[in-house]
Residue, then its C-alpha position, 0 to 999 in steps of 0.5 A: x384822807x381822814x383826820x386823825x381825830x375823825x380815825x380816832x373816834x372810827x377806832x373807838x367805835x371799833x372797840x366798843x363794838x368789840x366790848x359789848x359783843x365780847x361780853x363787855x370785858x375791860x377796855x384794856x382787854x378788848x385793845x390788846x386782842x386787837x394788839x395780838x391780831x395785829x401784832x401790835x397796837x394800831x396807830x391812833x388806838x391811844x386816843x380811841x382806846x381813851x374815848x373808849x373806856x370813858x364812854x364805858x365809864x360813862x355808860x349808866x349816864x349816857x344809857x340815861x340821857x339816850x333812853x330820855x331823848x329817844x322818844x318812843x324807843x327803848x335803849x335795848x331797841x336800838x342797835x349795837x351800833x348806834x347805841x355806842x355811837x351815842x355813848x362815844x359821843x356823849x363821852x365827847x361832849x362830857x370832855x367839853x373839849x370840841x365843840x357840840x356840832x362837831x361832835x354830832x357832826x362826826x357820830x352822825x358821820x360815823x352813823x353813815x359808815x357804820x350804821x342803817x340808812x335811818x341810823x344818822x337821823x336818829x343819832x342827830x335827833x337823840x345828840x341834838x335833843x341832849x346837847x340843847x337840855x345839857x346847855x352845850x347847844 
Protein backbone atom coordinates (compact mmCIF):
# COMPACT_ATOMS: atom_id res chain seq x y z
CA UNK A 1 0.00 0.00 0.00
CA UNK A 2 1.39 3.31 -0.73
CA UNK A 3 1.46 6.63 1.17
CA UNK A 4 -0.72 9.21 0.75
CA UNK A 5 1.93 11.43 -0.13
CA UNK A 6 3.74 9.13 -2.25
CA UNK A 7 0.02 8.74 -4.28
CA UNK A 8 -0.05 12.51 -4.02
CA UNK A 9 3.11 13.15 -5.94
CA UNK A 10 2.01 9.83 -8.66
CA UNK A 11 -1.04 11.99 -9.30
CA UNK A 12 0.70 15.26 -9.48
CA UNK A 13 3.03 13.61 -12.26
CA UNK A 14 -0.18 12.42 -13.74
CA UNK A 15 -1.48 16.16 -14.16
CA UNK A 16 1.68 17.56 -15.44
CA UNK A 17 1.77 15.15 -17.80
CA UNK A 18 -1.75 15.81 -19.02
CA UNK A 19 -0.60 19.90 -18.89
CA UNK A 20 2.11 19.98 -21.20
CA UNK A 21 0.94 17.31 -23.69
CA UNK A 22 -2.55 18.90 -23.80
CA UNK A 23 -1.03 22.12 -24.46
CA UNK A 24 -0.14 23.49 -21.21
CA UNK A 25 -3.71 24.60 -20.09
CA UNK A 26 -4.50 25.86 -16.61
CA UNK A 27 -3.89 23.34 -13.74
CA UNK A 28 -7.37 23.73 -12.92
CA UNK A 29 -8.12 22.84 -16.40
CA UNK A 30 -6.37 19.57 -16.74
CA UNK A 31 -8.03 18.61 -12.92
CA UNK A 32 -11.59 18.92 -13.92
CA UNK A 33 -11.05 16.91 -17.37
CA UNK A 34 -9.92 14.44 -15.19
CA UNK A 35 -13.06 15.26 -12.65
CA UNK A 36 -15.34 14.76 -15.77
CA UNK A 37 -13.92 11.21 -16.92
CA UNK A 38 -14.18 10.10 -13.35
CA UNK A 39 -17.25 11.50 -12.52
CA UNK A 40 -15.41 13.35 -9.86
CA UNK A 41 -12.11 14.42 -8.40
CA UNK A 42 -10.14 11.38 -7.28
CA UNK A 43 -9.07 11.08 -3.81
CA UNK A 44 -5.82 12.93 -3.11
CA UNK A 45 -5.78 15.10 -6.40
CA UNK A 46 -6.00 18.23 -3.94
CA UNK A 47 -2.38 17.66 -2.72
CA UNK A 48 -1.28 16.57 -6.11
CA UNK A 49 -3.18 19.10 -7.99
CA UNK A 50 -1.19 21.78 -5.43
CA UNK A 51 2.13 20.56 -5.93
CA UNK A 52 0.99 20.58 -9.84
CA UNK A 53 0.29 24.26 -10.29
CA UNK A 54 3.42 25.09 -8.21
CA UNK A 55 5.76 23.05 -10.44
CA UNK A 56 3.84 25.06 -13.17
CA UNK A 57 4.24 28.39 -11.55
CA UNK A 58 7.72 27.38 -11.09
CA UNK A 59 8.52 26.16 -14.50
CA UNK A 60 10.90 29.02 -15.94
CA UNK A 61 13.30 28.42 -12.48
CA UNK A 62 13.27 24.73 -12.47
CA UNK A 63 13.65 24.87 -16.34
CA UNK A 64 16.82 26.78 -15.27
CA UNK A 65 18.28 24.87 -12.58
CA UNK A 66 17.85 21.33 -14.65
CA UNK A 67 19.42 22.96 -17.86
CA UNK A 68 22.32 23.92 -15.40
CA UNK A 69 22.67 20.60 -13.70
CA UNK A 70 22.11 18.23 -16.63
CA UNK A 71 25.57 18.27 -17.76
CA UNK A 72 25.75 17.85 -21.74
CA UNK A 73 21.74 17.67 -21.93
CA UNK A 74 19.77 20.03 -23.29
CA UNK A 75 16.13 20.54 -21.36
CA UNK A 76 14.21 20.04 -24.78
CA UNK A 77 16.42 16.22 -24.85
CA UNK A 78 14.80 15.08 -21.92
CA UNK A 79 11.57 13.30 -21.82
CA UNK A 80 8.16 14.40 -20.98
CA UNK A 81 8.47 12.29 -17.96
CA UNK A 82 11.42 12.95 -16.68
CA UNK A 83 11.31 16.47 -17.00
CA UNK A 84 8.30 17.22 -15.01
CA UNK A 85 9.56 14.60 -12.50
CA UNK A 86 12.17 17.10 -12.18
CA UNK A 87 9.99 20.22 -11.83
CA UNK A 88 7.56 18.34 -9.38
CA UNK A 89 10.08 17.73 -7.49
CA UNK A 90 11.89 20.94 -7.22
CA UNK A 91 8.49 22.63 -6.41
CA UNK A 92 9.27 20.09 -3.56
CA UNK A 93 12.23 21.08 -2.26
CA UNK A 94 11.20 25.07 -2.76
CA UNK A 95 8.38 23.93 -0.19
CA UNK A 96 10.98 23.08 2.26
CA UNK A 97 8.73 21.06 4.05
CA UNK A 98 10.04 17.56 3.66
CA UNK A 99 13.47 16.63 3.70
CA UNK A 100 15.70 16.75 0.37
CA UNK A 101 16.39 12.95 0.48
CA UNK A 102 12.98 12.08 0.75
CA UNK A 103 12.27 14.04 -1.99
CA UNK A 104 14.88 12.74 -4.34
CA UNK A 105 14.08 9.44 -3.06
CA UNK A 106 10.26 9.76 -4.06
CA UNK A 107 11.10 11.35 -7.83
CA UNK A 108 13.51 8.79 -8.33
CA UNK A 109 10.62 6.26 -7.28
CA UNK A 110 8.54 7.82 -9.55
CA UNK A 111 11.42 7.90 -12.46
CA UNK A 112 11.23 3.67 -11.84
CA UNK A 113 7.46 3.78 -12.30
CA UNK A 114 7.16 6.02 -15.02
CA UNK A 115 10.06 6.52 -16.77
CA UNK A 116 13.08 4.53 -18.97
CA UNK A 117 15.41 2.26 -16.91
CA UNK A 118 18.28 5.12 -17.29
CA UNK A 119 15.40 7.80 -16.17
CA UNK A 120 16.32 7.15 -11.93
CA UNK A 121 19.89 7.85 -12.24
CA UNK A 122 19.53 10.95 -14.27
CA UNK A 123 16.82 12.32 -11.97
CA UNK A 124 19.07 11.40 -8.65
CA UNK A 125 22.19 12.90 -10.56
CA UNK A 126 20.37 16.21 -11.82
CA UNK A 127 18.16 16.76 -7.96
CA UNK A 128 21.24 15.50 -5.93
CA UNK A 129 23.64 18.37 -8.17
CA UNK A 130 20.68 21.27 -7.30
CA UNK A 131 19.99 20.13 -3.96
CA UNK A 132 24.00 20.25 -2.77
CA UNK A 133 24.14 24.11 -5.00
CA UNK A 134 20.77 25.43 -3.34
CA UNK A 135 22.41 24.24 0.17
CA UNK A 136 19.16 21.67 1.04
CA UNK A 137 21.89 18.83 0.94
Amino acid sequence: MQRPETRARARALQLLYAWELSGEPSIETVVARVAAMYGRVPHGYDRGADLAAKAVAGRPEFDRLVAEAAQHWRLDRVGVVERNILRLALAELGEAVTPARVVIDEAVKLAHWFAGAKAPAFVNGVLDAVARESGAL
